[in-house]
C-alpha positions in Angstrom: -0.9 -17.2 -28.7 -4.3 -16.3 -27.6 -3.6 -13.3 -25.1 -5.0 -10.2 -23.5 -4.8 -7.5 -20.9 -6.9 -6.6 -18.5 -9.0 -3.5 -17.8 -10.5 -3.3 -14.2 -14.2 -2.0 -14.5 -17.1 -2.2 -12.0 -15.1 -4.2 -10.0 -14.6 -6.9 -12.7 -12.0 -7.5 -14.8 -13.1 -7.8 -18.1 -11.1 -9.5 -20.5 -10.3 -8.2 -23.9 -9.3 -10.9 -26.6 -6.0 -9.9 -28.6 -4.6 -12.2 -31.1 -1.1 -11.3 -30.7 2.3 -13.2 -32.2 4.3 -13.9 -29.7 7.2 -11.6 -30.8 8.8 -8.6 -29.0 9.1 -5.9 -32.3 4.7 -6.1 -32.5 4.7 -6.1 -29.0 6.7 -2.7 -28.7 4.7 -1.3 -31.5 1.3 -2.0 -29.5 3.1 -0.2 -26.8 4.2 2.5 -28.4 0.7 3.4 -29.5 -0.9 6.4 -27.5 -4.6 5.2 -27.6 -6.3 6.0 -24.5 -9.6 4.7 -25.2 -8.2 1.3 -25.9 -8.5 -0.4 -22.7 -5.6 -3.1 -23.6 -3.8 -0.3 -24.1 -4.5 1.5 -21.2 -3.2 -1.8 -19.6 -0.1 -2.0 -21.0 1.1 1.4 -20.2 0.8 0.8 -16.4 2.2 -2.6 -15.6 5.3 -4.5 -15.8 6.9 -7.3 -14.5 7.8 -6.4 -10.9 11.2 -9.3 -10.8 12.7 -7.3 -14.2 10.7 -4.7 -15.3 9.6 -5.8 -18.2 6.6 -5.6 -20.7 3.4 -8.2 -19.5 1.4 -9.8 -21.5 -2.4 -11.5 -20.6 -2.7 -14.8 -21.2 -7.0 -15.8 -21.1 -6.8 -19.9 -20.5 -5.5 -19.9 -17.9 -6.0 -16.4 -16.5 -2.1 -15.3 -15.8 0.3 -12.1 -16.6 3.5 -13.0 -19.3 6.5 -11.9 -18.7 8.1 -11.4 -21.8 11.7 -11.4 -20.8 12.8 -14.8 -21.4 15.4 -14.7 -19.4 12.8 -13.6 -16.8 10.0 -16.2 -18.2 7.8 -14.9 -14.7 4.4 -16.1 -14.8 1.4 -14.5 -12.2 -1.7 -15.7 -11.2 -4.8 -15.0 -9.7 -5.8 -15.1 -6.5 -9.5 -14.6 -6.1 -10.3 -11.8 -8.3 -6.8 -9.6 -7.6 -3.9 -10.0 -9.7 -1.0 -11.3 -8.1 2.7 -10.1 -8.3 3.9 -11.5 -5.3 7.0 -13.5 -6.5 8.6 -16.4 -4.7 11.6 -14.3 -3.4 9.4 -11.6 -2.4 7.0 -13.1 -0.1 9.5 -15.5 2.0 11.3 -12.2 2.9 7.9 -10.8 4.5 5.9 -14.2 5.0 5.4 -13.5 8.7 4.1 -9.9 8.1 1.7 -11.1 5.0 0.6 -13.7 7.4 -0.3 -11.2 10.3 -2.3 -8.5 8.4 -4.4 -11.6 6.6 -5.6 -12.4 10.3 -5.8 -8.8 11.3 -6.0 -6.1 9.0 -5.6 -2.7 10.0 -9.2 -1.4 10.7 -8.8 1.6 12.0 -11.4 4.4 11.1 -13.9 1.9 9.1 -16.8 2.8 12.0 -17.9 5.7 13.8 -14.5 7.3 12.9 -13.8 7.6 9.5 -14.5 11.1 8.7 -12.3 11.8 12.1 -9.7 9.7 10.7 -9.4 11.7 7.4 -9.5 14.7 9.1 -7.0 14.9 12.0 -4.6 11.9 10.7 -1.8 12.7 8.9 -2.6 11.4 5.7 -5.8 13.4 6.0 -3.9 16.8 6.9 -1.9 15.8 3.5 -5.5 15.0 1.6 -6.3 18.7 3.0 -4.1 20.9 2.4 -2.7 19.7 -1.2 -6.8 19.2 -1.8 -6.4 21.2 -5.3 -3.8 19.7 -6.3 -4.8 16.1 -5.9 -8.3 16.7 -7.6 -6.8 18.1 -10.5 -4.3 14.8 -10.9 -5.5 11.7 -12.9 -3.7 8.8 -11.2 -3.0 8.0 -7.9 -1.2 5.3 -5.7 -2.5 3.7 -2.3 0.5 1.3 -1.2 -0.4 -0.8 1.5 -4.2 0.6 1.3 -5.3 -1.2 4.4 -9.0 -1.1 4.3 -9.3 1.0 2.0 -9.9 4.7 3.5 -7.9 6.7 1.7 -8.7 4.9 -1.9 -12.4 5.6 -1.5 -11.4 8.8 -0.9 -9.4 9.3 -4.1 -11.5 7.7 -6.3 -14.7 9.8 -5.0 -12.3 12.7 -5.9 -12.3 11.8 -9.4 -8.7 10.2 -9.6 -7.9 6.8 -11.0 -6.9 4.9 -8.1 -4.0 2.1 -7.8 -4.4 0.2 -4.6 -1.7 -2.6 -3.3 -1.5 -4.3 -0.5 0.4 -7.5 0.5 -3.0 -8.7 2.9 -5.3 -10.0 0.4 -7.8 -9.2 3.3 -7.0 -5.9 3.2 -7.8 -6.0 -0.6 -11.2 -7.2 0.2 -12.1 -4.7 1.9 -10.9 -2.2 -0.3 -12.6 -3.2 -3.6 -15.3 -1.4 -4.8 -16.3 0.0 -8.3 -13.8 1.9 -10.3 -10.9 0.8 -8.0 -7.6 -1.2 -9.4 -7.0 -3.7 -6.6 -3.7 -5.3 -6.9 -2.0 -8.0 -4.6 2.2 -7.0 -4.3 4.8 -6.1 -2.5 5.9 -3.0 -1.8 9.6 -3.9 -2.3 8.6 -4.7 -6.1 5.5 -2.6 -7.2 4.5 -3.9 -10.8 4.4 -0.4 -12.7 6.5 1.9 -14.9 8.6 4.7 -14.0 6.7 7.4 -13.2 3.1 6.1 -13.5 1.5 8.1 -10.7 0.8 11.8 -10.1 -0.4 11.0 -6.5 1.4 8.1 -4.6 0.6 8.0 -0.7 2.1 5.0 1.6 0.9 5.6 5.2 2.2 4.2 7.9 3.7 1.1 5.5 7.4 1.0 4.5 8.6 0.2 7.9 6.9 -3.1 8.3 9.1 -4.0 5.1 12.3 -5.7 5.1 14.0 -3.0 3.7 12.3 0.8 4.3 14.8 2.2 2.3 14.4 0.0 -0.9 10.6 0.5 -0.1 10.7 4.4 0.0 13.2 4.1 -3.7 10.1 2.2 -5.5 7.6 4.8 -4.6 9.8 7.2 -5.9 10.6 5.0 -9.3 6.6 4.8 -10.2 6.3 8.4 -9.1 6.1 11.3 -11.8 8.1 13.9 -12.3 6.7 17.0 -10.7 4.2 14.4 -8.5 3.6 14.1 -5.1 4.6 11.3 -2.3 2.7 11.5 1.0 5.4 9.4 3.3 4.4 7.9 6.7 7.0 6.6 8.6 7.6 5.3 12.1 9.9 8.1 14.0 12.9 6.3 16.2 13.3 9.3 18.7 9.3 8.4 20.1 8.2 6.4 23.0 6.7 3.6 20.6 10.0 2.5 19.8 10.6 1.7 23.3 7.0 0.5 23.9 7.5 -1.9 20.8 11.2 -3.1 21.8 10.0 -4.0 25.2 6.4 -4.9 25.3 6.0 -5.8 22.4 9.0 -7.6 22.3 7.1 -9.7 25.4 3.9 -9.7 23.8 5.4 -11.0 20.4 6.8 -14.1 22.4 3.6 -14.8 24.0 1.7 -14.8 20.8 3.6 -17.5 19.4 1.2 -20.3 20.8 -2.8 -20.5 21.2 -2.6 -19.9 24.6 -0.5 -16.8 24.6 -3.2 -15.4 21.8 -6.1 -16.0 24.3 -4.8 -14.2 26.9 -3.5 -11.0 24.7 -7.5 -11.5 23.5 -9.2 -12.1 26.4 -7.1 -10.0 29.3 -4.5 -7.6 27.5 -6.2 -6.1 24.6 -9.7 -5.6 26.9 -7.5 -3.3 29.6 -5.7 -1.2 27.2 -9.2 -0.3 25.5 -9.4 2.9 27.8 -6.2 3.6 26.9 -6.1 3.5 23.0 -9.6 4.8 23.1 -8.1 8.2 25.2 -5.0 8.5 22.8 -7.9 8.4 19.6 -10.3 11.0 21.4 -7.2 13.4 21.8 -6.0 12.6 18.0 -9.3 12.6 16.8 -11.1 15.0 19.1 -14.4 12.9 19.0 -16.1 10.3 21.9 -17.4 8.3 19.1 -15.7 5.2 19.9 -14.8 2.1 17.7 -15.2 -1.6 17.2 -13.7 -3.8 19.4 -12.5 -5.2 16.5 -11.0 -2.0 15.1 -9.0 -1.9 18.9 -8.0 -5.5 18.7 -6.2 -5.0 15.3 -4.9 -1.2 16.1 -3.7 -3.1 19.3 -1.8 -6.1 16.9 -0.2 -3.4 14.8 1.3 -1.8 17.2 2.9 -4.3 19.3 2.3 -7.8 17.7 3.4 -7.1 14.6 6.3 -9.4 13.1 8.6 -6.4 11.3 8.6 -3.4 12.8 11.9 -0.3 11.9 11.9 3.4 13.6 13.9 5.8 11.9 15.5 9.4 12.3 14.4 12.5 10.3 18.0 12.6 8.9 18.4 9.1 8.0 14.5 9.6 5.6 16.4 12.9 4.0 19.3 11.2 3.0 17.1 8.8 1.5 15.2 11.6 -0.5 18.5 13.2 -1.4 20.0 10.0 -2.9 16.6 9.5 -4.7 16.1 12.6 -6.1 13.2 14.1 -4.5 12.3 17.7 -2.6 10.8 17.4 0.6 8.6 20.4 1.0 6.4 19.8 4.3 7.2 17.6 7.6 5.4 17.4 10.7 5.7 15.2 13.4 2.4 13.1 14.1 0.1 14.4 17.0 1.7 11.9 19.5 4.9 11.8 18.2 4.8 8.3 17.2 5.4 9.3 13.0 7.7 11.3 10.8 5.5 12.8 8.0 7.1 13.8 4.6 5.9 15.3 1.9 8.1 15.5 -1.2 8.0 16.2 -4.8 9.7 14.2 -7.5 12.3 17.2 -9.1 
């Protein structure tokens, strides 16, 4: 079988040729190996099958991951240039939401912004204060990177960067040179246990299906001793309400062309001044953004299909039963977000 895995380089994938037998004892030997300057083997220490967990293989013609579970058998493709794990049970679960971030992708901070953005957001505070920590870590995880702000950042820090989103817009505007763009779910990431010394998921588990099964696969590909940076939307804030009621109107009128035109033309335009005042406070800048960046800030935060608010108590339960140690929280600057960080024990 003419196989091979795949190293991500310059923003290509470059495709080494392995003659391998198609037999599970070789297999485990090539895995067992500890040769870090083998890129197949670099490969094959990272990913798995996200459905069972198992050992992948590369196939070159045509260009697909090989599960080799048979009882699994899963086969994934490529989409564009990003390797896809998105399995057929996976994606009908969260169709609507992959759907909604392909149209509009969350923009926020890619203009006048972006240093603000890393500065005074929540992630950024995290980025800040564990700063010598994270530098000294090799790899890191950006699940549901967005547009990429926060995986730039990584990488320019030196660390080998993961990024995973469920938007294959969002991937494109993430990719760059040295950065591992991967199309998945967040319910079923496609790595090994403990993989990451950095894993950060902003502002992303609660437009899943399931948060809590979300949060436990961070946790699975997280090291032992590493460190999760958890955003998560807060139940006891005034954007529940505001998302239960007008968005729950807002959602309704979306559903047909006309509805979208007047949340475009009337509804987004007037709450400008307003998102633009809750920024500069957050922020503390006047530079203002696209009205791009406020149309799709607007769409995440009332348009968008699967949205879950939870209580401090109910995320530490989670942590308990996972075994992690929160050691920071803070409440986001308009109360909108829990913010954990935890370390694996």
């Amino acid at each position: 079988m003419n196989c091979c895995v795949l190293s991500h380089a310059g923003g290509l994938y470059l495709q080494i040729v392995c003659n391998i037998n198609y037999n599970m004892d070789m297999h485990q030997d090539v895995v067992d190996k500890q040769v870090d300057s083998d890129p197949c083997q670099s490969l094959l220490e990272i990913l798995v099958c996200p459905r069972c967990k198992s050992d992948l293989l590369y196939n070159v013609t045509p260009p697909r991951y090989l599960c080799l579970n048979s009882q699994c058998g899963a086969i994934y493709n490529f989409i564009d240039e990003f390797p896809s794990f998105v399995f057929t049970n996976s994606i009908e679960i969260q169709k609507d939401t992959q759907n909604h971030y392909q149209e509009t992708p969350f923009l926020w901070g890619q203009s006048g912004i972006k240093e603000k953005y890393l500065m005074h957001s929540g992630a950024g505070r995290f980025l800040k204060e564990y700063h010598d920590e994270i530098v000294v870590s090799k790899t890191s995880l950006d699940c549901g990177c967005g547009a990429g702000i926060i995986s730039r950042y990584l990488h320019e820090q030196g660390l080998k960067v993961f990024s995973v989103d469920l938007s294959l817009t969002s991937l494109r505007l993430t990719i760059s040179t040295g950065i591992n763009t991967i199309h998945a779910s967040n319910l079923s990431l496609p790595f090994r246990d403990g993989m990451f010394d950095i894993v950060i998921s902003s502002g992303v588990v609660h437009h899943t299906p399931d948060a809590q099964k979300s949060v436990s696969e961070l946790i699975r590909v997280l090291k032992s001793g590493g460190l999760l940076y958890l955003l998560i939307y807060r139940k006891e804030s005034f954007q529940y309400i505001e998302y239960s009621t007008i968005g729950k109107i807002l959602r309704t009128i979306s559903k047909n062309n006309l509805g979208n035109n007047v949340i475009d033309k009337v509804i987004v335009p007037l709450f400008v001044p307003f998102i633009y005042a809750g920024k500069m406070i957050k922020f503390r800048t006047f530079k203002s953004s696209t009205l791009g960046e406020y149309r799709n800030y607007f769409y995440d935060r009332y348009i968008t299909p699967q949205a879950t608010f939870h209580s401090k108590n109910e995320v530490l339960q989670w942590f308990e039963q996972y075994g992690v140690k929160p050691v920071k929280y803070f409440i986001g600057n308009l109360g909108y977000h829990h913010n954990f960080i935890v370390r694996k024990l």
